[in-house]
C-alpha positions, 0 to 999 in steps of 0.5 A, a space after each residue: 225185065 227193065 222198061 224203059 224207053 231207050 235199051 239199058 242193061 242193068 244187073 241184078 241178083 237174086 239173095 243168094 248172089 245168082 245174076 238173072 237174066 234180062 229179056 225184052 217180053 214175058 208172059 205173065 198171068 197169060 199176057 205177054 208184057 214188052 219192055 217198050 210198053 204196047 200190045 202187039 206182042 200181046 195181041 199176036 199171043 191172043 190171035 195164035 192162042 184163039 186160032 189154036 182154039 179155033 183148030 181143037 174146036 174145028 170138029 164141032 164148028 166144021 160138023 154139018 149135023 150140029 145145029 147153028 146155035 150150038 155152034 154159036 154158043 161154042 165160039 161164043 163160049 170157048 174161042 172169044 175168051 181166048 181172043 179178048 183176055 186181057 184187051 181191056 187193058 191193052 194200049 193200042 197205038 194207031 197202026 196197032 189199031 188200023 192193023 187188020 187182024 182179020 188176015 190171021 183169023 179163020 172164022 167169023 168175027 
């Protein structure tokens, strides 16, 4: 991946002479990294992969006979982690932070 701020294409080869390929994201240490910098690509990644939580979990958090506290525990335990990996080093720009994300987020914030 080159970052940069206007696209370029640059070749390079691994030592045996192989030409790797170039791609605008990948997923690195489980944050997703953009070539033109910024978090969105990262934050959508960090929403899917806590909604995917939220769905394994749903036979706990949806069960009525558990009590409120366990369920409290669980998505404190079990489902934030997941979302907010990696946010302190997000760099957000301002319609990533006016961007209501909670559209895509089933449970309570």
């Amino acid at each position: 991946m080159v970052c940069a701020k206007t696209a370029e294409s640059v070749q390079i080869t691994d030592r045996r002479g192989k030409a790797l390929k170039q791609v605008e994201n990948f997923k690195y240490l489980g944050s997703v990294i953009h070539a033109q910098g910024g978090s969105e690509e990262d934050i959508k990644a960090r929403i899917a992969a806590a909604r995917k939580k939220w769905e394994e979990l749903t036979g706990v958090l949806c069960d009525r006979r558990m009590p409120i506290a366990v369920k409290g525990k669980v998505y404190r335990t079990m489902i934030m982690p997941v979302l907010i990996y990696g946010s302190e080093a997000w760099t957000l720009r301002r319609r990533e932070e006016e961007r209501p994300f909670v559209r895509f987020w089933p449970g309570p914030l």
